[in-house]
N, C-alpha and C positions, 0 to 999 in steps of 0.2 A: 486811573489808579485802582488800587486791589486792596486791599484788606490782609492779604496772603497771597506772599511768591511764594512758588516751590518747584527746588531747580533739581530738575533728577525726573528724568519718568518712568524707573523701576518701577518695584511691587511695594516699595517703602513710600517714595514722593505720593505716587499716585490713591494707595490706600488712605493715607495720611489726608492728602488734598481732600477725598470725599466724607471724611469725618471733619473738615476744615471746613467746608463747602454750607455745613448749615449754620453758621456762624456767622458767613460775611465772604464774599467774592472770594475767588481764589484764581491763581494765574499760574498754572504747570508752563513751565521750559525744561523743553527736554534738546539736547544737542544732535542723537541721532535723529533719522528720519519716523523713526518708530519708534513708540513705548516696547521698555522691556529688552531693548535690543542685545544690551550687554551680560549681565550675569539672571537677569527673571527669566527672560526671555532663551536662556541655555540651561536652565535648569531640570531635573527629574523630575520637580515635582511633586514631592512627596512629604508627606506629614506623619513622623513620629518619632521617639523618644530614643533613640539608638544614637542621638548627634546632641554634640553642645552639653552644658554644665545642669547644672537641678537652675537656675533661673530661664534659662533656656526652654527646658521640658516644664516651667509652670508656665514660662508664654505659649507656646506651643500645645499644651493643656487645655488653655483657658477660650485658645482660639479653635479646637476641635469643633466645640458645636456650633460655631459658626457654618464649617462646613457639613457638619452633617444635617442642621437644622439651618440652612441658607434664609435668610430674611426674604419676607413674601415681595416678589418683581425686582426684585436684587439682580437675579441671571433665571434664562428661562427653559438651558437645562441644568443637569447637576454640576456641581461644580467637585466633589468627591465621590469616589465607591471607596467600598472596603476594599486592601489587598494588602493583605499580611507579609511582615516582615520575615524573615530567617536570619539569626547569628548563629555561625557555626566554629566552633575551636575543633584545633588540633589538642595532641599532648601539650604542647609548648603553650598555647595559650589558650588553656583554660581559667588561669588567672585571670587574665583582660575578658574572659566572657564572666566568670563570675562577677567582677566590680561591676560592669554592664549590668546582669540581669539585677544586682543592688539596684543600683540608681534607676532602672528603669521602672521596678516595681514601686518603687515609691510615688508615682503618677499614675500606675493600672494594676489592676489585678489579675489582668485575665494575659499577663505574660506566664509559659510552662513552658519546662522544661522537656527538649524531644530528643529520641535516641537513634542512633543513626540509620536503625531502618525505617522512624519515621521520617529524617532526613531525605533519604531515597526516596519515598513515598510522596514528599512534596516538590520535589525538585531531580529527579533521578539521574540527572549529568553528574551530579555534585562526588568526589571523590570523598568515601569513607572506610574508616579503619585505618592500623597503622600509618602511619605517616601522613594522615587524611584527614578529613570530618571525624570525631570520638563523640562529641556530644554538643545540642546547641541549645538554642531557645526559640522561641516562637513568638512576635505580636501582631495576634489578630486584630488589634484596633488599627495599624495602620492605615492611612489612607492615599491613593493616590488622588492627586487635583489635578484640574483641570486649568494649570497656568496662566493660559491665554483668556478662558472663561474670566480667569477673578481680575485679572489687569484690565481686559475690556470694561469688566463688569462696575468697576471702580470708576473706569475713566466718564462712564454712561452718566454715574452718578454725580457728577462733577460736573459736569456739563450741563444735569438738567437744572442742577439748583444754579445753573449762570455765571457756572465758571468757564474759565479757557484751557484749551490742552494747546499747546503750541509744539512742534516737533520739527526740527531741523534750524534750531537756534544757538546758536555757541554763543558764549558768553565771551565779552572784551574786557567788560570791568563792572564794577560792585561798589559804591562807594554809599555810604548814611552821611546824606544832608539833614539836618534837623532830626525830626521825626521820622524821618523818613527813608526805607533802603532803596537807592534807585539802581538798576542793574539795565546794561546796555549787550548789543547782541552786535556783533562783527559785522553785520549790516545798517546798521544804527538804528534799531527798534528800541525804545526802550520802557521800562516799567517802573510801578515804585510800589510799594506798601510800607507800612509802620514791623510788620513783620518778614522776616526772610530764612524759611526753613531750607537747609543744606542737608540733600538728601543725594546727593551727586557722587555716591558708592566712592567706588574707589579714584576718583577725582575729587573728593571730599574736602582734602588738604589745598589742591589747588585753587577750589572756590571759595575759602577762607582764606587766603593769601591774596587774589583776587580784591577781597573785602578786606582787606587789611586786618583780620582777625587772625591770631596765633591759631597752627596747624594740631590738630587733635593727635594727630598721630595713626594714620594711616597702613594698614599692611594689606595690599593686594597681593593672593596667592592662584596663580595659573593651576585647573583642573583641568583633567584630558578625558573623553568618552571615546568609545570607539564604539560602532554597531555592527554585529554579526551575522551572519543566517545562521539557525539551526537547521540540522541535518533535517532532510528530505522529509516531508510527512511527518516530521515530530511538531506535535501542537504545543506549545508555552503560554497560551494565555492564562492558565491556571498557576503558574509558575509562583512562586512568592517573589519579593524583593530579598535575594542573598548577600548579606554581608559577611566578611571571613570578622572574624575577634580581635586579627593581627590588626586591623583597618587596611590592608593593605590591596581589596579587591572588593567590587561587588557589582551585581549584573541584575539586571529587572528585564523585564520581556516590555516590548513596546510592537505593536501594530505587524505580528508576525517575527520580529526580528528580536536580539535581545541587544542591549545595551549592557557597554561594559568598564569599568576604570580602573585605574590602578591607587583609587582614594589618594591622587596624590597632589601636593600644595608647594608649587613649587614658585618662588619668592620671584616678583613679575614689575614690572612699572605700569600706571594707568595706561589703555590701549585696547586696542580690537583683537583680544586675545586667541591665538592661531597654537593647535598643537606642536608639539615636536615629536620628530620622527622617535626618538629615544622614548617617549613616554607614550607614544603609539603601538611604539614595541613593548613597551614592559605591560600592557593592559594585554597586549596579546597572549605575553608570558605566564601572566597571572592567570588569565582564563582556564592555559591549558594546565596550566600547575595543580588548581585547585576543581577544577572537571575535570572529565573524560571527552570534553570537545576540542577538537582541532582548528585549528584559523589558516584557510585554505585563501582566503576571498576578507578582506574589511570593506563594508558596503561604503563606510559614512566615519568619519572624523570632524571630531571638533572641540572646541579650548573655551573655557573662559574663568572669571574672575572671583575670586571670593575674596571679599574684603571685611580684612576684622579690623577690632582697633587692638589695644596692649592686651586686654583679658580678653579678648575675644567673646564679649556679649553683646549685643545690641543696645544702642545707646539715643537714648533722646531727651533733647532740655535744652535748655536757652546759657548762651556763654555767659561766664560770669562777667568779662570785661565786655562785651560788646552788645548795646541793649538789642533787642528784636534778632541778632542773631540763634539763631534756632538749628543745634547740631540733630538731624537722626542720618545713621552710621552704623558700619559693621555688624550686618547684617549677618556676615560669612554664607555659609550653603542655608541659612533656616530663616532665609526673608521673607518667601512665602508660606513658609505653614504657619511663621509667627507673626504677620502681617493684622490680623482682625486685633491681636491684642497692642499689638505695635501703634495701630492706627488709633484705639482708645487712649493709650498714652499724652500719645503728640496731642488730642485734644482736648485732652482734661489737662497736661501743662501749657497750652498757649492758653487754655481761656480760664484760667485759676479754678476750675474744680478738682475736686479730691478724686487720691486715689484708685482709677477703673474696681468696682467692688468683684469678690474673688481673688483679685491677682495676691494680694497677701497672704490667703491662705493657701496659695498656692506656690508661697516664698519667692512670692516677687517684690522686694521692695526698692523704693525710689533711689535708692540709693546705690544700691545695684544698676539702676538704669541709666539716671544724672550723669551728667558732662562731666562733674567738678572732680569725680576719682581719681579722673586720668587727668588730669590737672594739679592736683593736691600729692598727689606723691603716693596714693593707695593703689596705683596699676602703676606696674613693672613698665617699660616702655620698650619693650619687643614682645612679640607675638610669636607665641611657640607652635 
C-alpha cells in the first residue's frame, strides 16, 4: 500500500509525486513505456510570459527561480539558460502586440520595445516593413529548459525518498473501498492508497469515469512542429525564440536546425498524437510568409497534445464529491515552466498547509486553481 497513487507520468504527476514523496510513499503509473512520452515529452520547452492568462504568468513567475537557482543535487547540469523571446506585429496587429507587451510587463520589467532594424539584427530571416515585421518587443528573461533534465530530475527524487515509478501500466479500473483507492492494471497488478491524484493529461476524464467520479471537463487540442535546415553556413544559435502577435507562427533554433508551428490547437480525442499533412503544410506556409526562408527539405515532423480544462488554467484539488480524489489538469503548452509552482500546490493541498507563500502576490489564488469553478457554474464549459 502507498500513501499516494499518481496516475500520469508527465511533468505534472511526476513533479507533483516528488513534492508528495516527502510526506509518505508515493506510487507513479504511468501507461506508456516512458515518463513524459505524450505532451512533456514533445514540448519546446520553454519558460516565459508570452502564453496563458496573468494566473498563468504568476505560476510561471514564481517557478523561474527554481530554474535559474536549481536546488543544490536536484540535477547535475543546468536545467535552463537565458534565450530571449521576440514578438513581432504587422500593421494589422499591432493591437494583439500591445495587450501582450500589458500583461507581460506586469511580471518583468526588463521587456522593450525593438524597431524593426533591431528585429533584423536579432533574427535576420524575419520579413520587415510594409506588410511585414513594423515593430515588436523583446523578453530577455526567457528561458529555455532542459525538459528531459527536470522529468528525470523529479523522477530521481521520487525514487530516492522510496517511492515507485512504474511505466507501461494501463489502467482497467479504479474503484474506493473504504478508505481506501485501489486501482488495478490490465495485467492485474494492483495498488491502493487513501489518496489518488489524476494527473493523466488529457485522458483525465477517463480516469475519473474509471473511478466513478463526474468528468472535469477535458479539451485536448492537437499542435504540429515541423523542423527545418537553415540555409547553408547560416548559424541560429543566437537566434531568439520568434513569435508572430497574430499567434499564428513561431520558430526557435534547436541543435543546428530551427523548429517551427503554425501555433495551432486543433480539437483532437485522447491518443498518440500524429501530425496532419494540412497543418504540416500550413507551418511550412507560415515560415515562408513571415521570413525570407524557403522549405525545400522538412527534416522532422510531429504532433501532440495540449490539454485545457473550460478556462484554460491549471487546476489542482481534491473533488468535492469523491473523498482522496485528487484532480491536477489542464496544463495546456505551460506544464513545464509552471511545474515547481504546480508541484507546491498539490502539496500543500493534500497535506492541509497554507497557501505556497509568494503565489498571492503574484495573483495566484486558490481559487483560481480549485476543482470546485468548473463544477459550480464559474467556468464556461468549452475551451476557446
Amino acid at each position: 500500500m502507498s500513501d499516494f497513487i499518481v496516475i500520469g507520468g508527465g511533468i505534472a504527476g511526476v513533479s507533483a509525486a516528488a513534492r508528495l514523496a516527502r510526506h509518505g510513499r508515493v506510487t507513479v503509473i504511468e501507461a506508456e513505456a516512458a515518463l513524459g512520452y505524450h505532451s512533456s515529452g514533445r514540448s519546446v520547452s520553454y519558460s516565459h510570459f508570452g502564453i496563458g492568462d496573468s494566473t498563468v504568468r504568476g505560476l510561471t513567475a514564481w517557478s523561474q527561480p527554481f530554474f535559474r537557482e536549481q536546488p543544490e543535487d536536484f540535477c547535475e547540469t543546468p536545467l535552463a539558460r537565458i534565450a530571449p523571446s521576440l514578438y513581432f506585429a504587422t500593421e494589422d496587429t499591432i493591437p494583439a502586440l500591445e495587450t501582450l507587451n500589458a500583461q507581460m510587463t506586469l511580471f518583468t520589467d526588463e521587456i522593450r520595445r525593438i524597431s524593426p532594424a533591431e528585429i533584423e539584427a536579432l533574427c535576420p530571416v524575419i520579413r520587415t516593413g510594409e506588410g511585414a515585421a513594423v515593430t515588436g518587443i523583446l523578453d530577455p528573461t526567457a528561458l529555455k529548459l532542459d525538459g528531459d533534465a527536470l522529468l528525470q530530475s523529479y523522477a530521481r527524487a521520487v525514487r530516492a525518498a522510496g517511492g515507485a515509478i512504474l511505466t507501461g501500466r494501463r489502467i482497467a479500473g479504479i474503484e474506493r473501498r473504504g478508505e481506501l483507492w485501489h486501482v488495478r492494471s490490465h495485467s492485474g497488478e494492483d495498488w491502493s492508497a487513501p489518496v489518488l491524484v489524476n494527473a493523466a493529461g488529457a485522458w483525465a476524464d477517463e480516469i475519473a469515469v474509471l473511478a466513478g467520479v463526474r468528468p472535469i471537463g477535458m479539451f485536448p487540442k492537437r499542435r504540429t512542429i515541423i523542423v527545418v535546415d537553415p540555409p547553408a553556413e547560416t548559424e541560429v544559435a543566437g537566434w531568439p525564440f520568434v513569435h508572430a502577435a497574430a499567434s499564428d507562427f513561431y520558430m526557435l533554433p534547436e541543435a543546428g536546425q530551427l523548429l517551427v508551428s503554425p501555433v495551432d490547437e486543433v480539437d483532437d480525442n485522447p491518443c498518440d498524437a500524429q501530425p496532419e499533412e494540412y497543418d504540416v503544410a500550413l507551418a511550412a506556409h507560415q515560415l515562408e510568409q513571415y521570413t525570407t526562408l524557403s522549405v525545400s527539405r522538412i527534416a522532422h515532423r510531429w504532433a501532440g497534445l495540449r490539454s485545457f480544462v473550460a478556462d484554460r488554467v491549471p487546476t489542482a484539488g481534491f473533488d468535492g464529491e469523491a473523498p482522496g480524489f485528487f484532480w491536477l489538469v489542464g496544463q495546456g503548452g505551460y506544464g513545464l515552466q509552471t511545474a515547481p509552482a504546480m508541484a507546491a500546490i498539490v502539496e500543500n493541498l493534500v497535506t492541509g498547509a497554507s497557501w505556497p507563500d509568494g503565489l498571492e502576490a503574484l495573483g495566484v489564488l486558490p481559487r483560481q486553481i480549485l476543482p470546485d469553478r468548473l463544477f459550480n457554474g464559474s467556468a464556461h464549459r468549452t475551451a476557446t
